[in-house]
VOLUM-233862 format. One record per residue (C-alpha): x, y, z; residue in one letter; residue number from 1. Coordinates in steps of 0.5 Angstrom, whole numbers, plus 500, padded with zeros to 3 digits. Last residue first. Layout:
+-----+-----+-----+------+------+
!   X !   Y !   Z ! resn ! resi !
+-----+-----+-----+------+------+
!   X !   Y !   Z !    A !  NUM !
...
+-----+-----+-----+------+------+
This chain:
+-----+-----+-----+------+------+
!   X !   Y !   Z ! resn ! resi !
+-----+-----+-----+------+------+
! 433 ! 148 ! 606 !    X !  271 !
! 439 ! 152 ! 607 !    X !  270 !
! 440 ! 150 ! 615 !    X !  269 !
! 440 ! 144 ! 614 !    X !  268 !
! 434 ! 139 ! 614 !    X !  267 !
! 429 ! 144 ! 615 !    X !  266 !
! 422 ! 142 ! 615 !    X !  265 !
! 418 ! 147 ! 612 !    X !  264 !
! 410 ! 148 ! 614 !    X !  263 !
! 413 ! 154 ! 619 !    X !  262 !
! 408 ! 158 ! 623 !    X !  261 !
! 412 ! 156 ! 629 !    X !  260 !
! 418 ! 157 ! 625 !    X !  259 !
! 420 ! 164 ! 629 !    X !  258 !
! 417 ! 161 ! 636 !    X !  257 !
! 421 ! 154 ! 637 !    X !  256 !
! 427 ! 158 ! 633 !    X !  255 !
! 427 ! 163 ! 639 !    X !  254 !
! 425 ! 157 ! 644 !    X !  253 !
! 433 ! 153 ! 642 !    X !  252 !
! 437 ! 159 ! 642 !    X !  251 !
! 433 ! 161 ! 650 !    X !  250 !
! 435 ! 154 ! 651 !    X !  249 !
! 442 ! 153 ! 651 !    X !  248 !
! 447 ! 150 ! 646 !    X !  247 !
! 454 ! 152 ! 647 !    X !  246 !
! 457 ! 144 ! 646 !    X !  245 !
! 462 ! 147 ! 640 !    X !  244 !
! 457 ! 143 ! 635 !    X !  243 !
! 450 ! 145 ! 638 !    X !  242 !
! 452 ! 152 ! 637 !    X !  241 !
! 453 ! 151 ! 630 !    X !  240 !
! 446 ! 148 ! 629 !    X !  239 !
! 444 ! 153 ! 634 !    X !  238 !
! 446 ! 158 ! 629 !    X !  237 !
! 444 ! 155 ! 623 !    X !  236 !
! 437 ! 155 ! 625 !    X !  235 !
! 436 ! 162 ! 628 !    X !  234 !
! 438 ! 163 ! 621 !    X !  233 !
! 433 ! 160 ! 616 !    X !  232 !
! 428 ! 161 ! 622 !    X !  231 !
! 428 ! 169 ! 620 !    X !  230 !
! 427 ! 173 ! 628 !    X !  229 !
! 431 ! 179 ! 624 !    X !  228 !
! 433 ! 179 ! 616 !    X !  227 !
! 439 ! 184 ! 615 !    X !  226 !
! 442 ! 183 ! 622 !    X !  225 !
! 440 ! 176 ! 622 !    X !  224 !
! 445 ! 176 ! 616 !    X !  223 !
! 450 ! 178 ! 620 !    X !  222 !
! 448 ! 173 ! 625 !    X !  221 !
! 449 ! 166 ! 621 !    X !  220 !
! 455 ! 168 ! 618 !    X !  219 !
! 458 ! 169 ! 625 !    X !  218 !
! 455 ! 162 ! 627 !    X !  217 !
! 458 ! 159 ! 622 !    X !  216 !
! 465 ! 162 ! 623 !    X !  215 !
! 466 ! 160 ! 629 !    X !  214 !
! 463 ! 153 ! 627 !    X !  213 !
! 468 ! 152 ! 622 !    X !  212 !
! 467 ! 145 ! 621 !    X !  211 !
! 467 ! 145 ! 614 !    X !  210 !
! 460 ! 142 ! 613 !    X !  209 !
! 458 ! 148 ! 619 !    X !  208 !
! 462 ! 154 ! 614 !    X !  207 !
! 458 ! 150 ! 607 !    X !  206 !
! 451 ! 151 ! 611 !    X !  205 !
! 453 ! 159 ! 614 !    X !  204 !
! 455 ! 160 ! 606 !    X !  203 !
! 449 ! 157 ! 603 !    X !  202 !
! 445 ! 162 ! 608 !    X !  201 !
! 449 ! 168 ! 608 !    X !  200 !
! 448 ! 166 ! 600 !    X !  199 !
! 440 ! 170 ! 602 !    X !  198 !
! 433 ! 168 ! 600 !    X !  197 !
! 427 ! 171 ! 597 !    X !  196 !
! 431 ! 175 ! 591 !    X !  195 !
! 429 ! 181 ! 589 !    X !  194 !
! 427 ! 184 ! 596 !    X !  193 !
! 421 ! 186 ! 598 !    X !  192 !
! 423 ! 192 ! 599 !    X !  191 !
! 430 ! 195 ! 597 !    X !  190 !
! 435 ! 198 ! 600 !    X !  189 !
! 441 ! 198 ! 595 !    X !  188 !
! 445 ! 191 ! 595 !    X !  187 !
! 452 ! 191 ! 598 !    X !  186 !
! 449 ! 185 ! 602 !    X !  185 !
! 448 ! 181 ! 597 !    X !  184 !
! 454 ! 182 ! 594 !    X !  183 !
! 457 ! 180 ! 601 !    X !  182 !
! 454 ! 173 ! 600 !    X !  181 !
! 456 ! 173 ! 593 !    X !  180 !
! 463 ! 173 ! 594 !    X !  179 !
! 461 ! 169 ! 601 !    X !  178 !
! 459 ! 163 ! 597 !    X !  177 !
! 465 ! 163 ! 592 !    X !  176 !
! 469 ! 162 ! 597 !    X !  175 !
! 466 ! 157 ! 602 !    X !  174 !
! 464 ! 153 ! 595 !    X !  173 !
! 474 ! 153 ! 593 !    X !  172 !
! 474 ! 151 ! 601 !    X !  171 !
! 469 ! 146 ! 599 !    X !  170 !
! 471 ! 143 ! 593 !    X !  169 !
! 468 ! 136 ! 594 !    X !  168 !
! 464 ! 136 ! 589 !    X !  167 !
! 457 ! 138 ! 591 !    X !  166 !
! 461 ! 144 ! 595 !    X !  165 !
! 463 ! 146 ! 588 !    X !  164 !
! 456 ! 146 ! 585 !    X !  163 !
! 453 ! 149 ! 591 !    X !  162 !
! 458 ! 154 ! 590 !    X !  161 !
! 457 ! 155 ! 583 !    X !  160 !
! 450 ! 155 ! 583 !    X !  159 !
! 449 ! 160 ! 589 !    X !  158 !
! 455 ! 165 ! 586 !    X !  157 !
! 451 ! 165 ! 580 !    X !  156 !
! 445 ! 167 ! 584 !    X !  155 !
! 448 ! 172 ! 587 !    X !  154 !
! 453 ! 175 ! 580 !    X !  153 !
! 446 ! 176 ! 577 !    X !  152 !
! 444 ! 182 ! 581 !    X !  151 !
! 448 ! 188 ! 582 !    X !  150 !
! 452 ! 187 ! 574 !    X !  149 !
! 444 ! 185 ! 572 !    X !  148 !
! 442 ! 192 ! 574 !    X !  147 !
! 438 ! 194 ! 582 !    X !  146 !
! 434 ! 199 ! 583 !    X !  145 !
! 427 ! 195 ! 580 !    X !  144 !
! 430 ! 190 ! 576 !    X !  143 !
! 436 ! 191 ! 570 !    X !  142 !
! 438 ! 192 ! 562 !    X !  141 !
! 442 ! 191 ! 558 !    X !  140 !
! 446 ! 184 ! 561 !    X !  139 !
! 452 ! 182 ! 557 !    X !  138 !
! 457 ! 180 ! 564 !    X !  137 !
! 451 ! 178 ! 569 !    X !  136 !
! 448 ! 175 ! 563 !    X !  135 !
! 454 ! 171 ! 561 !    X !  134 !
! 454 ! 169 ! 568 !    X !  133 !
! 447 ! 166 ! 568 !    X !  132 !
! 447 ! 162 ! 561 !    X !  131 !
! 454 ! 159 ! 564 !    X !  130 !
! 450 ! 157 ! 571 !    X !  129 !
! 446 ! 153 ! 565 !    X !  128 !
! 450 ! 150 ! 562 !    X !  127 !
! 453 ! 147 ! 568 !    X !  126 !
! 447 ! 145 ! 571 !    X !  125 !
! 445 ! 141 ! 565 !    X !  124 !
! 452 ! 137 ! 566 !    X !  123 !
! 451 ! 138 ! 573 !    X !  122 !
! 445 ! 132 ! 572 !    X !  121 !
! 443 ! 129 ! 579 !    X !  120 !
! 437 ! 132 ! 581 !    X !  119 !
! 440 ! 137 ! 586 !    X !  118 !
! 444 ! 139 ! 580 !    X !  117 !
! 438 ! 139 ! 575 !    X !  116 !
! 435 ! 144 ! 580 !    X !  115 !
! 440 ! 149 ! 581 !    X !  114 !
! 440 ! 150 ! 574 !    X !  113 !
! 433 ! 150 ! 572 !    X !  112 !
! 433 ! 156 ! 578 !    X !  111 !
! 440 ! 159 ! 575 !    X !  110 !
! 436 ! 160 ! 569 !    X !  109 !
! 430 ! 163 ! 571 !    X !  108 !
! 434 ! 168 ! 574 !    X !  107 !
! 437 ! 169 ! 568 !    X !  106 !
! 430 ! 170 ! 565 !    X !  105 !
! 428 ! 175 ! 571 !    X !  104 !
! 435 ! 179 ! 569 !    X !  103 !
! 434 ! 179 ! 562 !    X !  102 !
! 426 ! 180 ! 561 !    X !  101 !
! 423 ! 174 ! 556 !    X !  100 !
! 422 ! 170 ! 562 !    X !   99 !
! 423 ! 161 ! 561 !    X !   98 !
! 416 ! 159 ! 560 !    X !   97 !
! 418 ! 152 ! 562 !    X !   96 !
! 416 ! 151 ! 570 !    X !   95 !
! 416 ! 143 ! 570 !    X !   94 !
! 423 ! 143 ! 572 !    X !   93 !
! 422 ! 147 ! 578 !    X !   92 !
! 417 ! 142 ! 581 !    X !   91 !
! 422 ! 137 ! 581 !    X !   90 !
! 426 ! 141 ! 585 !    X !   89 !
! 421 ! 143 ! 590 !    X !   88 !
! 428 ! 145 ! 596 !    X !   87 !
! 424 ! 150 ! 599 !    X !   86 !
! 428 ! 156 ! 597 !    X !   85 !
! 428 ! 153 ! 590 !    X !   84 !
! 421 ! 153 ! 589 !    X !   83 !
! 421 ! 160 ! 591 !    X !   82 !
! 426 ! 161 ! 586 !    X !   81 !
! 422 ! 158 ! 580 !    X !   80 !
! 415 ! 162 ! 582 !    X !   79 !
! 419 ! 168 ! 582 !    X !   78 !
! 421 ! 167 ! 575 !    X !   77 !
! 416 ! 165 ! 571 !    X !   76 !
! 414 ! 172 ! 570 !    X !   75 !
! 406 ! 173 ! 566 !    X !   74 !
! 405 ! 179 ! 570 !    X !   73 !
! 398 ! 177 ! 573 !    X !   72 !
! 398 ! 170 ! 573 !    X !   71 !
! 406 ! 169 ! 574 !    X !   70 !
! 405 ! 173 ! 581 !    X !   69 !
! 399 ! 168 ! 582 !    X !   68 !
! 404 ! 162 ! 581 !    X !   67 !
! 409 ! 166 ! 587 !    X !   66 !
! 403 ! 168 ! 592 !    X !   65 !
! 402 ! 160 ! 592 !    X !   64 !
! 410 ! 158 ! 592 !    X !   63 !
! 409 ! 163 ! 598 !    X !   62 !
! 403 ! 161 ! 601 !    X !   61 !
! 405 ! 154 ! 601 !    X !   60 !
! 412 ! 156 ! 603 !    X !   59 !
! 411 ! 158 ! 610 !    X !   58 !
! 419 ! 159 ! 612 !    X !   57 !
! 417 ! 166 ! 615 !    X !   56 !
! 423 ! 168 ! 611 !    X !   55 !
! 419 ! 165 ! 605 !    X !   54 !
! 413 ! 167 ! 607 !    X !   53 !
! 415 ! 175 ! 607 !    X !   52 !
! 418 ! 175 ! 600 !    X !   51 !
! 412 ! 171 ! 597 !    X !   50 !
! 407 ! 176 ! 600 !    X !   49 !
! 412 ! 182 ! 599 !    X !   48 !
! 411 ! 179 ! 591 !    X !   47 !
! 405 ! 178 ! 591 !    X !   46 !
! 402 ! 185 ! 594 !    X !   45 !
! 408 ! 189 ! 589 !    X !   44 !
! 403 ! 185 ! 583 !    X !   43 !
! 397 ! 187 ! 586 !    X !   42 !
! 399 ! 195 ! 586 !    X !   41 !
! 394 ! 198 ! 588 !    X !   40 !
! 386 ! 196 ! 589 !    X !   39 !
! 380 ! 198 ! 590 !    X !   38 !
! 372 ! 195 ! 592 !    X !   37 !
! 368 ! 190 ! 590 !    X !   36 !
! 367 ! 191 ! 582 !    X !   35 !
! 370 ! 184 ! 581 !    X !   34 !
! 378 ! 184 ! 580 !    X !   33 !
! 377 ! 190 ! 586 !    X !   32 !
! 375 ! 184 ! 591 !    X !   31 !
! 381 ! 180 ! 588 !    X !   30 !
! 385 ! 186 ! 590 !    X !   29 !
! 383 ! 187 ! 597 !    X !   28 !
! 384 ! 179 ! 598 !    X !   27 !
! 392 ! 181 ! 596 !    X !   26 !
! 391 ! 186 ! 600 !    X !   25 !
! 388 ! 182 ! 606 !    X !   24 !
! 394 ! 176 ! 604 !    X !   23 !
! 400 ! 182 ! 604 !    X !   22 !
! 397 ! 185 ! 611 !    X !   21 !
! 398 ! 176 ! 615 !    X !   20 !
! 404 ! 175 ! 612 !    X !   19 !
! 407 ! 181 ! 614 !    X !   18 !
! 404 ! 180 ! 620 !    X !   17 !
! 407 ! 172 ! 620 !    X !   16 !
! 416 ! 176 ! 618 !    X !   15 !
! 415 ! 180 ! 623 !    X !   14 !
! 422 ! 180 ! 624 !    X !   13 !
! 423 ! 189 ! 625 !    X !   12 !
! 424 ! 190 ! 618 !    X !   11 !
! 419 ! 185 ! 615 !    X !   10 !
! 414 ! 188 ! 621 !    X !    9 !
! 415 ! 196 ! 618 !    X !    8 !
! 414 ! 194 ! 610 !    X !    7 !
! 409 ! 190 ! 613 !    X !    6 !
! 405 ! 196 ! 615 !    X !    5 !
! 404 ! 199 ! 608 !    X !    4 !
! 399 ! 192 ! 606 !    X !    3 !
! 393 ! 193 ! 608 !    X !    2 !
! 393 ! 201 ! 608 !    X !    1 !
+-----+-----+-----+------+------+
């Protein structure tokens, strides 16, 4: 009963309500840990809290939520794409228990390797990036709903873009940010989510680098859609209104309100 009303505030852009249920269902476990009270599910608890934290932009319960989902499930993989999310790259470096799984081990692997990019090693990144495609190619078996071919072929897209924007190559990392963007988008209804950020917020970043600010802005609200009230998104679409001199006050208070439970800076409309 805690935490069943997030499912209707992460639909509608609720992102610090569901917060708020998933911390009281996640404290609700703790109790049962200790012969106080019951609980279900603590480990979908943890991932809708990291999932809503991270839209909400408040990354230090969602990086905390993602270490307790590592506790009581022994998978590394979300604490490293939370960290991703927030821009932690030394961080992700120290997490070395890489997932037996194929799918949350491949996610591990795109998170190492986005890493060592920003960290200014693309040797390493590149190793990796062909670890995540030959998974998303060989990969048996999936995640919840979803199979390696649904899934892998999204952070592959993230790393190989970024690695071709940090190139030079931005016409060629546009591509293949929005290849996997609407991959993202296809993806059967699932809740939280499996992955806690979107490509159409790598994908609106490179368009505004470009200065396709049109094209910026509609990236951005097509995954408002998906993601209602989300700060990534509302920030994206002021920064392209501010360069086409279209700003205007209300654009401005509704990120203002969206990122007021915010611990995150964003320096760009990625993180």
């Amino acid at each position: 009963m805690n935490h069943m009303p997030s499912h209707t505030w992460n639909e509608i852009g609720r992102w610090g309500d569901s917060v708020r249920a998933n911390l009281a269902a996640w404290h609700s476990d703790q109790k049962a840990a200790v012969g106080e009270g019951f609980a279900i599910y603590p480990e979908h608890n943890l991932h809708m809290l990291l999932y809503a934290a991270s839209y909400d932009g408040q990354g230090a319960i969602s990086m905390r939520a993602a270490r307790d989902y590592t506790k009581i499930t022994r998978d590394t993989s979300y604490e490293v794409l939370t960290m991703i999310r927030f821009g932690r790259f030394d961080e992700v470096l120290e997490v070395g228990d890489r997932p037996r799984q194929e799918v949350q081990g491949a996610f591990w692997d795109f998170a190492q390797g986005y890493a060592h990019l920003k960290l200014g090693d693309p040797d390493f990144a590149s190793l990796y990036l062909a670890r995540v495609q030959k998974a998303a190619e060989t990969a048996k078996t999936g995640f919840r709903f979803h199979t390696a071919q649904d899934l892998l072929p999204i952070v592959a897209g993230i790393l190989e873009g970024e690695m071709q924007q940090m190139a030079g190559e931005l016409d060629d990392a546009i591509a293949t940010f929005e290849r996997a963007a609407l991959r993202q988008e296809a993806l059967t209804y699932d809740e939280p989510e499996p992955l806690p950020f979107s490509a159409f917020h790598w994908l609106g970043a490179a368009l505004l680098e470009a200065g396709r600010y049109d094209e910026a802005e509609q990236a951005y609200r097509r995954e408002l859609k998906d993601h209602p009230k989300n700060g990534w998104s509302l920030f994206g679409i002021r920064q392209a209104l501010t360069a086409k001199g279209e700003a205007t006050d209300e654009i401005t208070r509704e990120f203002d309100e969206t990122w007021a439970r915010s611990d995150t800076w964003i320096r760009g409309s990625k993180f």
